[in-house]
C-alpha positions as CSV (number, residue, x, y, z in Angstrom):
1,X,0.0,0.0,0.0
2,X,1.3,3.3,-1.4
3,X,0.0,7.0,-1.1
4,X,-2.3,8.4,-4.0
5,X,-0.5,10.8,-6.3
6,X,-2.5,13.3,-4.6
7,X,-1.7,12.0,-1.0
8,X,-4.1,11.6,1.7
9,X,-5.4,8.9,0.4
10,X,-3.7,4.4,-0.1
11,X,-3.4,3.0,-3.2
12,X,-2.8,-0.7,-4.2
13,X,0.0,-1.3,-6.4
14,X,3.1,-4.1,-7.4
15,X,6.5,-2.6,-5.7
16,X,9.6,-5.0,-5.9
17,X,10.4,-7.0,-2.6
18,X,13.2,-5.5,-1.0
19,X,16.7,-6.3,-1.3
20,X,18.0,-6.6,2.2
21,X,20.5,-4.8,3.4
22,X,23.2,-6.1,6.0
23,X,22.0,-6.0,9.4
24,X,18.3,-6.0,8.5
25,X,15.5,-8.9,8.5
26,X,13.3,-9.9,5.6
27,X,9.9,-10.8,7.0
28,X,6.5,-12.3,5.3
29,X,4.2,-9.9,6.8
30,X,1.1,-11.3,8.6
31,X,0.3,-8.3,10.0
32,X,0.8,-4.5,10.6
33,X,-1.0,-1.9,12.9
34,X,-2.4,1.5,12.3
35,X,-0.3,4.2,14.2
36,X,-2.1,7.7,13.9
37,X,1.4,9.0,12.8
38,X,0.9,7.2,9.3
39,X,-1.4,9.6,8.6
40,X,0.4,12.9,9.4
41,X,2.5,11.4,6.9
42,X,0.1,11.3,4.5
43,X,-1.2,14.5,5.0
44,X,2.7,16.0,4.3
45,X,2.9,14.4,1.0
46,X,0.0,16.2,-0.2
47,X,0.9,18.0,-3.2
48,X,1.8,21.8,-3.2
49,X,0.8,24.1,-5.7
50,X,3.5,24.6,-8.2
51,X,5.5,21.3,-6.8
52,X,6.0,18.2,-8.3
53,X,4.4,14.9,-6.3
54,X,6.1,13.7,-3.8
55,X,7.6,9.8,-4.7
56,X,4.9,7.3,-2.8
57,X,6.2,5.2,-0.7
58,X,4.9,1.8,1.2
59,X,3.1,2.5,4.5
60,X,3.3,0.7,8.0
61,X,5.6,1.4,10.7
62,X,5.4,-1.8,12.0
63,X,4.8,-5.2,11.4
64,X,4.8,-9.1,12.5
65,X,5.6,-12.1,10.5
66,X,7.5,-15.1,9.5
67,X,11.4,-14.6,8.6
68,X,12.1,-14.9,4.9
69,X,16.0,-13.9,4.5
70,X,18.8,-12.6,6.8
71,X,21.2,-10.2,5.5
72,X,24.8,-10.2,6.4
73,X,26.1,-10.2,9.9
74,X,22.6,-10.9,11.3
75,X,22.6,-13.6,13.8
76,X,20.5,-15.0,16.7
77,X,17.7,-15.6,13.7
78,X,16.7,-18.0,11.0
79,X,14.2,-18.3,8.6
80,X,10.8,-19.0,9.2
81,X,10.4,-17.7,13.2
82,X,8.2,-15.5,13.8
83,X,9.3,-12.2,15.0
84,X,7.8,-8.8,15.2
85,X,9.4,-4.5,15.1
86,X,9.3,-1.3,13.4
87,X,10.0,-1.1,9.9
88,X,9.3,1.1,6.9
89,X,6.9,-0.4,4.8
90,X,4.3,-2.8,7.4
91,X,1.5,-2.2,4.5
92,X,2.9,-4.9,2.3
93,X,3.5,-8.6,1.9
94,X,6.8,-8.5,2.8
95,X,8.8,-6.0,5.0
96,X,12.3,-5.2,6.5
97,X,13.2,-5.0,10.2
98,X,16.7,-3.9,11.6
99,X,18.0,-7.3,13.2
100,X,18.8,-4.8,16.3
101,X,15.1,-3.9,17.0
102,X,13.3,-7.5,16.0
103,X,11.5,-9.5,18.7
104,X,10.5,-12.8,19.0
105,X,6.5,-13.4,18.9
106,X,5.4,-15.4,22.2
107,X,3.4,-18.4,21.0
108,X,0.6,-16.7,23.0
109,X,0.0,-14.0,20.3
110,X,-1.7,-13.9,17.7
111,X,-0.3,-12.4,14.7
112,X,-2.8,-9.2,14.8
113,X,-1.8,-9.0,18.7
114,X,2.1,-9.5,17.9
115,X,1.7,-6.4,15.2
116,X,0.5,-4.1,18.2
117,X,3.5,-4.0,20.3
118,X,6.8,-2.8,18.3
119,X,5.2,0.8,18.4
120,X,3.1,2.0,21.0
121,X,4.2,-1.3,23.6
122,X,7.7,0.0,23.7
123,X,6.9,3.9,23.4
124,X,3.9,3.2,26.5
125,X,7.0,1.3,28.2
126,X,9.1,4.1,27.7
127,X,6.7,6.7,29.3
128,X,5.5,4.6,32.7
129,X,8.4,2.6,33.5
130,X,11.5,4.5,32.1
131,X,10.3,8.0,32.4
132,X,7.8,8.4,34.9
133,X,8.5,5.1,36.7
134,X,5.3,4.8,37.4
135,X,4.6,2.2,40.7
136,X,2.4,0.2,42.3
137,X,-0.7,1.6,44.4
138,X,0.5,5.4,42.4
139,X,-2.5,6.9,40.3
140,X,-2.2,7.6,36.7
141,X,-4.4,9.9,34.6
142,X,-4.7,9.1,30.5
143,X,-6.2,11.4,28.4
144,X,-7.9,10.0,25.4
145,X,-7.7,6.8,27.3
146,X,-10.1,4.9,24.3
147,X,-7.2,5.5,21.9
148,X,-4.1,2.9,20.8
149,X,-1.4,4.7,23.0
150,X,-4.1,5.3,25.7
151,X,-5.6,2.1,26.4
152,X,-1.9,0.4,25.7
153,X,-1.0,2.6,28.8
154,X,-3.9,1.5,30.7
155,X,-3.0,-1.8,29.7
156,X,0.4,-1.3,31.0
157,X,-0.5,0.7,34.4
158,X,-2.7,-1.6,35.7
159,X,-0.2,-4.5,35.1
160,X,2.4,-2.4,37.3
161,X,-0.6,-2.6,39.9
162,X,-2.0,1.4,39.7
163,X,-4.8,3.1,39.8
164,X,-5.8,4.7,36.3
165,X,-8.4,7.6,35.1
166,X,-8.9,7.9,32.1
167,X,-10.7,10.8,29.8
168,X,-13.0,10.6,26.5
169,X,-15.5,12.2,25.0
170,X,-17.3,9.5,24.4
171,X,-18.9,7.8,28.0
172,X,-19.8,4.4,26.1
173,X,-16.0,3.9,24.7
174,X,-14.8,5.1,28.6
175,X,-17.5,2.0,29.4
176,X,-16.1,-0.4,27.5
177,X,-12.8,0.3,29.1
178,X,-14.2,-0.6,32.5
179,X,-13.6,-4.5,31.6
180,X,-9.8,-3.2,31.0
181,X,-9.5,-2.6,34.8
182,X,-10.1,1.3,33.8
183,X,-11.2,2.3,37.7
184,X,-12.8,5.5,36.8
185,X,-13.8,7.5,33.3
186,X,-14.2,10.7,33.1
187,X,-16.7,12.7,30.2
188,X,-14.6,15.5,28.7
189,X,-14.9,18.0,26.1
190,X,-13.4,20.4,24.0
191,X,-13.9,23.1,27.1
192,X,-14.0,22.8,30.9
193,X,-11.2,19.9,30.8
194,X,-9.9,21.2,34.2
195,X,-13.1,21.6,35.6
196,X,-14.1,17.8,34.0
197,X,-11.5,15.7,36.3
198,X,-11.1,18.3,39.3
199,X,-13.8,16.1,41.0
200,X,-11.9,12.9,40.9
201,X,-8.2,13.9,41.4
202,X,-8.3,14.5,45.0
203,X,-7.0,17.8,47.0
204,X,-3.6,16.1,46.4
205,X,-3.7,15.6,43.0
206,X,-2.4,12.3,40.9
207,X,1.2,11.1,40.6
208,X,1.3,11.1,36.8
209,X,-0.2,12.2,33.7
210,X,0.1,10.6,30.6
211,X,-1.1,13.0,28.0
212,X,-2.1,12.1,24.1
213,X,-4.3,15.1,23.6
214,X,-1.9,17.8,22.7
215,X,-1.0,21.5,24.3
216,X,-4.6,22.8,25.2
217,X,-4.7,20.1,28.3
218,X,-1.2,21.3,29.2
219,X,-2.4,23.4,32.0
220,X,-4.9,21.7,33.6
221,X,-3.1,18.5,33.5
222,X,0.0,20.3,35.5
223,X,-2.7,21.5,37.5
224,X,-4.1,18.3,38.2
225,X,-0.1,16.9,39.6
226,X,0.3,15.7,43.2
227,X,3.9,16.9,44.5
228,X,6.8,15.0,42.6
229,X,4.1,14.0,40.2
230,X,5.3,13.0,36.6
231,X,3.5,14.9,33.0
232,X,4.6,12.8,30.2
233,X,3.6,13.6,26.7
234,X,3.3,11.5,23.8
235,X,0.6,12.2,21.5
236,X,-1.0,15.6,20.2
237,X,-4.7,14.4,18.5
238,X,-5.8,17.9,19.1
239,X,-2.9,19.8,16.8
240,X,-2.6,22.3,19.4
241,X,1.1,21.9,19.9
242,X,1.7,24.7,22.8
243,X,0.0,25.2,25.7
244,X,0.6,27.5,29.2
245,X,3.0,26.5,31.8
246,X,3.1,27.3,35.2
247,X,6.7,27.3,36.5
248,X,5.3,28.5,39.9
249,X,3.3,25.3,40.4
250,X,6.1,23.1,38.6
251,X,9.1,24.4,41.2
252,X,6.4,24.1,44.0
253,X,5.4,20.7,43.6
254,X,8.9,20.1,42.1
255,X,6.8,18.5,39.2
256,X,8.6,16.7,36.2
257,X,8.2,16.9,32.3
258,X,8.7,13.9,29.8
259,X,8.3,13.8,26.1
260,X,8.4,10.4,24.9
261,X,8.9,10.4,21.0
262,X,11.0,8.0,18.6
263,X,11.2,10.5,15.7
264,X,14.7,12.0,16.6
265,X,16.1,8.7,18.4
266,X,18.8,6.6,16.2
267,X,18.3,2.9,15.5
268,X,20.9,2.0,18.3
269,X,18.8,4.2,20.5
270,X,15.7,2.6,20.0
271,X,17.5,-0.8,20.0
272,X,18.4,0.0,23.8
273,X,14.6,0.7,24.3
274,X,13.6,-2.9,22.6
275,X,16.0,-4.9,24.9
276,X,14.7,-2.6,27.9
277,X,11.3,-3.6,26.9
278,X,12.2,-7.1,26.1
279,X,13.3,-7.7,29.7
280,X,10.7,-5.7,31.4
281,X,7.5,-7.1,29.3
282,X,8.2,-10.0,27.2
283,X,7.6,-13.0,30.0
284,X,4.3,-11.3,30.8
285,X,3.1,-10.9,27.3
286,X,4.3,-14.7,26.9
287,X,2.4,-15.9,29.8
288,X,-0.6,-14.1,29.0
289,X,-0.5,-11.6,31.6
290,X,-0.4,-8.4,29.1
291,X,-2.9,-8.5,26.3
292,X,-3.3,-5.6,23.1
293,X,-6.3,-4.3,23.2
294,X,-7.9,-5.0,19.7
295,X,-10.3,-2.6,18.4
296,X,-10.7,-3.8,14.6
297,X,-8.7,-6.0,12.1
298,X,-9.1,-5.3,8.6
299,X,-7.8,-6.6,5.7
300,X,-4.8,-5.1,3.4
301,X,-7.5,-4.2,0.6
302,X,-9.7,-2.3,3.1
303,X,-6.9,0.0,4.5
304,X,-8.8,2.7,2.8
305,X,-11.7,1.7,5.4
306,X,-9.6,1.4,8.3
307,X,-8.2,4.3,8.0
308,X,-11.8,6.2,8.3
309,X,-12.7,4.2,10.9
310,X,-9.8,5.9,12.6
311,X,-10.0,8.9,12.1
312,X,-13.5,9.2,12.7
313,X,-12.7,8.3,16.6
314,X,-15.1,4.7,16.3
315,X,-12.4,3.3,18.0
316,X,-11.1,1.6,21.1
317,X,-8.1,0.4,21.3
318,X,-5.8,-0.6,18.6
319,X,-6.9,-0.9,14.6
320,X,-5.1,-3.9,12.9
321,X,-4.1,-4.4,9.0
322,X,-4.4,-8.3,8.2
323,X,-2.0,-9.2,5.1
């Protein structure tokens, strides 16, 4: 699956399997997840007026699937285990990993499950355990806790054994979440955000916020901080990339700020964060202790499809391409 010439939009089309490169894996993809990132992409190769279109390229930022080929110096692998990580190009039959960030699939996962994690497991992991370090009995607040990085986080939170509010607009998706071990939902809106989760943050506040909303809950999720609580900051659905600060009530409560993002991280960087993740997760997603959260799996020729069903906020949890 390719961009349209005008971008914005997948199209279906025959692109040469990829040559692989030393140090990378050559996998038959079984599956790939949708990561709201995909379509900022998209929207940046739309065509400017007076430019030439931009050269399409094959979607899918991660993927899970049987080894095909190893390129040189690869070891630790052979072809046909399963194994799962980022790559460029999830949207297609077959894919390449960097040998340095691929994971072994758990028998215990399916291969729409497996396709969940490379992504939003290890960035979740990155923002409760290595960042915020969250703990047991701590409270958590999610924003947009229906969406894939926010019900990955619940996911997450309540296996470290916390307490986790989360916020929606929508009060039958916060619901839903209840079976999830989501301890209490909260009804927000565009307005009154603040005023929204005042009621069920205590006088003292909550020990950290994980935020995918974007800079227009900045405030009143700094607000809403016990002392030494933790704001981390992964997603921005809203577009509103600033927001106020107040560095009264961050030296006061001695707060601390975390932005959790893979975009500027090199490959031995995000390596470090696999084998992190490896070692904190792995034996419970083996055992059956973690499970995705599965909203949806489409097939490969209905991207188009899942793509709306995305963006139109239907969802809960995480949206699955089946190849």
């Amino acid at each position: 699956m390719v961009p349209g010439p005008e971008g914005g939009t997948w199209d279906i089309t025959e692109v040469q399997r990829p040559v692989v490169p030393a140090g990378q894996i050559l996998i038959r993809v079984h599956a790939s997840s949708i990561n709201r990132a995909e379509f900022r992409r998209l929207r940046s190769l739309r065509t400017q007026p007076g430019k030439s279109a931009p050269e399409a390229r094959v979607g899918g930022g991660d993927a899970a699937g049987e080894i095909v080929e190893l390129g040189t110096g690869v070891t630790g692998w052979k072809p046909g285990e399963r194994t799962m990580g980022r790559c460029a190009g999830g949207f297609a039959e077959y894919a390449l990993i960097d040998a340095r960030e691929a994971m072994p699939v758990p028998a215990a996962l399916s291969w729409e499950e497996a396709a969940c994690i490379p992504v939003v497991f290890v960035v979740v992991h990155d923002a409760l355990f290595a960042s915020g370090q969250l703990h047991k009995g701590e409270t958590v607040l999610v924003t947009a806790a229906p969406s894939g990085v926010g019900v990955t986080t619940l996911v997450l939170a309540k296996y470290l054994g916390a307490r986790v509010i989360g916020t929606s607009r929508s009060a039958e998706k916060l619901e839903r979440l209840k079976s999830h071990g989501l301890d209490v939902g909260v009804v927000t809106g565009s307005e009154g955000f603040g005023d929204a989760i005042a009621p069920h943050i205590g006088e003292n506040g909550v020990d950290m916020v994980v935020d995918n909303i974007g800079g227009d809950v900045l405030a009143p999720s700094i607000a809403a901080l016990a002392v030494g609580g933790r704001f981390v900051t992964i997603g921005r659905m809203s577009g509103v990339l600033t927001g106020e600060l107040d560095v009264d009530r961050l030296a006061e409560r001695r707060l601390h700020l975390y932005g959790v993002s893979n975009r500027l991280r090199n490959a031995a960087q995000r390596a470090e964060s696999m084998r992190r993740f490896v070692a904190d997760l792995m034996p419970a997603l083996g055992d059956g202790r973690i499970r995705p959260i599965i909203d949806r799996s489409f097939a490969l020729d209905d991207l188009a499809a899942a793509q709306a069903h995305v963006e139109a906020d239907h969802h809960v949890g995480k949206v699955v391409i089946r190849v």
